[in-house]
C-alpha positions in Angstrom: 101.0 104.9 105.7 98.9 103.0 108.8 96.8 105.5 109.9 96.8 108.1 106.9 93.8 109.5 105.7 90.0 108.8 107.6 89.4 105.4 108.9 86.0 104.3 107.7 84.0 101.3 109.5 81.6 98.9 107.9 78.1 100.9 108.1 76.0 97.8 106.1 73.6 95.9 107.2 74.6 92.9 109.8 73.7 89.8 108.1 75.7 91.1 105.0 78.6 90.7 107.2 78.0 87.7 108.9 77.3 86.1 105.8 80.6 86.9 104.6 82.3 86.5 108.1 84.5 83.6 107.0 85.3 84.9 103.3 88.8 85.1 102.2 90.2 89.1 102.0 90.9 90.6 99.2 94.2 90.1 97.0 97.0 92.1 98.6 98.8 94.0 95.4 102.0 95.9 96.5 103.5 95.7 93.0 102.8 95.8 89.7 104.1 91.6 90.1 101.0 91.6 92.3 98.8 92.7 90.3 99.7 90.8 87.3 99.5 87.7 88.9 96.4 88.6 90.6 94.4 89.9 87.1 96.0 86.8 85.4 94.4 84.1 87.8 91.2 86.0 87.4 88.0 84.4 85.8 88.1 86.5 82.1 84.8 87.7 82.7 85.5 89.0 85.7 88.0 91.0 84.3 85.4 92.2 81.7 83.9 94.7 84.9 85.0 96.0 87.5 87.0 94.7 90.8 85.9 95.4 94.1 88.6 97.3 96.1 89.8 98.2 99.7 92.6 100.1 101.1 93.6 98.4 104.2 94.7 100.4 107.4 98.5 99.6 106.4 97.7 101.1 103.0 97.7 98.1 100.6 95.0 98.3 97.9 93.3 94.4 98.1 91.2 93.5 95.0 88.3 91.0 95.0 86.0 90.0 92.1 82.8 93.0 91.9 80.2 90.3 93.2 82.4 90.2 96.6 81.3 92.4 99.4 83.8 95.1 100.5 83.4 94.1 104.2 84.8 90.6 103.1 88.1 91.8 101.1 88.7 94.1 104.1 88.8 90.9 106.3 85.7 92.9 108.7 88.7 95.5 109.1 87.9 99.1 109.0 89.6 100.8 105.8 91.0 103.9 104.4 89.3 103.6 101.2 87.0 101.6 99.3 85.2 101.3 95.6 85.2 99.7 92.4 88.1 99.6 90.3 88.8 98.5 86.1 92.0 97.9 84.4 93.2 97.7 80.9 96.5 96.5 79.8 98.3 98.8 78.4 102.2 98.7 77.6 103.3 95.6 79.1 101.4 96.3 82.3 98.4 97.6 83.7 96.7 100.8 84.7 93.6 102.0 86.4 91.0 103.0 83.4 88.5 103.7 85.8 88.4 103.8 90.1 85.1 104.9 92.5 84.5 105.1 96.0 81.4 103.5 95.4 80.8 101.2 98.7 77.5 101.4 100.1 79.1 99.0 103.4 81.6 101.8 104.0 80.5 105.4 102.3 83.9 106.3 101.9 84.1 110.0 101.3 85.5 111.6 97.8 88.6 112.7 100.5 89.6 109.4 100.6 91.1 109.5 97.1 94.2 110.8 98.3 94.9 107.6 100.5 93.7 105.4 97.2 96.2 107.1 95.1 99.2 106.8 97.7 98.2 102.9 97.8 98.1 102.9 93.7 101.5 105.0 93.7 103.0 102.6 96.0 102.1 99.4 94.3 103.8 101.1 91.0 100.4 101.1 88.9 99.3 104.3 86.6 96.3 106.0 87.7 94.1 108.6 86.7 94.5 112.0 88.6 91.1 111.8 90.4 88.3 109.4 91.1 86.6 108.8 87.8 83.6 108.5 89.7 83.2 110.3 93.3 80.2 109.2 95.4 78.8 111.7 98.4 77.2 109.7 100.9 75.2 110.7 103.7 73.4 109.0 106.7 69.4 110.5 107.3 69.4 111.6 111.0 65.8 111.3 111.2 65.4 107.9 109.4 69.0 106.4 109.7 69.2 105.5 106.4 72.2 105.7 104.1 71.6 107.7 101.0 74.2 108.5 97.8 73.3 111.7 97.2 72.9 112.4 93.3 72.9 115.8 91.4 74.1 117.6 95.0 69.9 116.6 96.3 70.4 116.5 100.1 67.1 114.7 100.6 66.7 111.4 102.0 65.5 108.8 99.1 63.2 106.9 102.5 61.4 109.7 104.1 62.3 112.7 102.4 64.1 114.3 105.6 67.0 116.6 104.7 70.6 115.4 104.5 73.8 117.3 106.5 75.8 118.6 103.8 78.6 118.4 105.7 80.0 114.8 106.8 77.9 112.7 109.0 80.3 111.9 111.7 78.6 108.4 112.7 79.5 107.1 109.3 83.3 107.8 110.2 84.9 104.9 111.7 85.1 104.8 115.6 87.6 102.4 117.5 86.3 99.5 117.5 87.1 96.2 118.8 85.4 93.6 116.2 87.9 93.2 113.8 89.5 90.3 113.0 93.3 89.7 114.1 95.5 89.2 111.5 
């Protein structure tokens, strides 16, 4: 799967990342084993809300507690995915009750829910047949700011310039050379 799907960079602000630059990366689940034993170490509140989520560029879904930042469970790594994610047990196991693509460090587009459902799939845990909740983000060419666009309003919440309706292509991940090595 390394190199399915979009590759998206981190597009947040730089002190969010350098004040995560030496946090551990998300949980790696490639089973349902993995997740078990991830969900069962978890702090019970924390599995009252939702997880924050990546999909690595080797297509493993990593899991963090919500209050992490998704730059930090992707290790500084560009990803294929990104969001918030619940999950309920549910006969003898788990399954995704809810899943987003709701990261505001790496806009993912709603097109990356195909690569978030081949990650699901391949760790073995049930999933809904779509994002639950699917996010549009666009980046303000005359202001620069990142906007989540709500009720399909192409206008940018700063200065009120209009948004592309198509994809921004600077929000869409670049080579780069600043990741960490693994």
């Amino acid at each position: 799967m390394v190199g399915a799907g979009h590759r998206y960079r981190y597009v947040g602000p730089a002190d969010v990342r350098a004040s995560v630059a030496d946090a551990p990366e998300g949980w790696p689940v490639r089973s349902p084993a993995d997740l078990d034993t991830y969900l069962s170490a978890a702090d019970p509140r924390d599995r009252d809300e939702p997880f924050t989520y990546v999909i690595d560029l080797g297509g493993t879904l990593r899991l963090a507690p919500r209050r992490s930042e998704h730059v930090a469970c992707a290790g500084g790594a560009e990803v294929l995915g990104a969001g918030e994610i619940t999950f309920a047990g549910e006969r003898g196991g788990w399954v995704v009750t809810e899943v987003s693509n709701h990261s505001t460090g790496y806009c993912p587009d709603p097109i990356s829910w195909a690569t978030v459902a081949g990650a699901l799939d391949q760790a073995g845990i049930c999933r809904p047949e779509c994002f639950t909740a699917a996010v549009v983000f666009r980046h303000c060419l005359d202001c620069g700011e990142r906007n989540l666009v709500r009720d399909d309003d192409y206008i940018c919440a700063l200065c009120g310039a209009e948004l592309p309706e198509d994809v921004e292509p600077r929000m869409m991940a670049q080579p780069s050379t600043d990741q960490r090595s693994r």
